[in-house]
C-alpha positions, 0 to 999 in steps of 0.5 A: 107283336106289332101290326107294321112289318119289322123292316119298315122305316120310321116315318118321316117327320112332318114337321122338322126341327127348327132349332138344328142348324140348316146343314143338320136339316138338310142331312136329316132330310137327306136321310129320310129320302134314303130311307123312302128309296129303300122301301121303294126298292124294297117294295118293288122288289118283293112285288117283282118276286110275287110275280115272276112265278105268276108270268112263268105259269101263264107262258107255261099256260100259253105255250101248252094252249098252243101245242093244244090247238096245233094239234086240233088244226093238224088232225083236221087238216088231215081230216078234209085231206082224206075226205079229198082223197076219198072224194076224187076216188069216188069221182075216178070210180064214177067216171071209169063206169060211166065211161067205161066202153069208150074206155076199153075200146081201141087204142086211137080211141083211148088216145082220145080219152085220155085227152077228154079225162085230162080236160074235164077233170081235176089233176088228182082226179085224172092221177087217180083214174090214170092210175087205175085204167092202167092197173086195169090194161090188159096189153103193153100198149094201152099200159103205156097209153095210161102210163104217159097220161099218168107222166103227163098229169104228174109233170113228166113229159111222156117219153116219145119211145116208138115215135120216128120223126122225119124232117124233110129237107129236099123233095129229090130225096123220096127214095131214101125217106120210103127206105127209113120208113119202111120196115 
């Protein structure tokens, strides 16, 4: 067995024959970039087969480290979404006891209320406490006070149900204004 491999092509002459003629000279060394460019091509060849194996593992690698750190992002992302969410539920708990008689008292005072809540506290803190003042109502009508509230901090506007709105037009016309206001 020999140590060069068996697809080699013969060295290239160092020196080359003086005695050819010069067209002879000229094919020979024609010949011989020939076979360069095919052990070139040989050898590029080969290279590129030992390597396109090597890059397909490491996109594999890259593509499954990927999935790898998605997967720890969104299970920490739902991580702090839950400790928001047991946060401003602690924050609503804190506010009901704290303010609990101004909470229960009459309706114009839960009207103010539910004002000053929409004022001091965050948008998920007043749902949450919304939520709950209106679980905890024990009439229609502080309900519907909590209910509107909950509209409000959601984007709904609160309905104006049992609201009556007069426009005045001539200051004559008292006596059909006191007939549509009265019951």
């Amino acid at each position: 067995m020999s140590s060069e491999p068996a697809n080699s092509a013969p060295p290239p002459d160092p020196k080359p024959d003086t005695t050819l003629p010069l067209e002879e000279r000229k094919f020979q060394l024609d010949v011989q970039r020939f076979e360069l460019e095919r052990s070139k091509f040989q050898r590029d060849g080969s290279y590129l087969a030992r390597l396109l194996p090597t890059l397909t593992t490491v996109m594999a690698a890259l593509i499954g480290v990927s999935g790898v750190v998605y997967q720890q992002n969104r299970h920490q992302d739902q991580q702090e979404a839950q400790k928001v969410q047991q946060d401003n539920q602690a924050a609503a708990q804190t506010y009901i006891q704290t303010n609990l008689p101004e909470l229960k008292a009459d309706l114009s005072d839960q009207i103010d209320q539910r004002a000053k809540i929409l004022a001091a506290n965050t948008t998920p803190v007043a749902k949450e406490i919304f939520s709950r003042l209106e679980k905890q109502s024990g009439t229609a009508a502080v309900q519907q006070v909590w209910n509107q509230a909950l509209q409000v901090v959601n984007g709904v506007p609160a309905s104006a149900a049992g609201t009556v709105y007069v426009h005045y037009r001539e200051p004559t016309k008292d006596a059909a204004v006191t007939a549509v206001m009265s019951p």
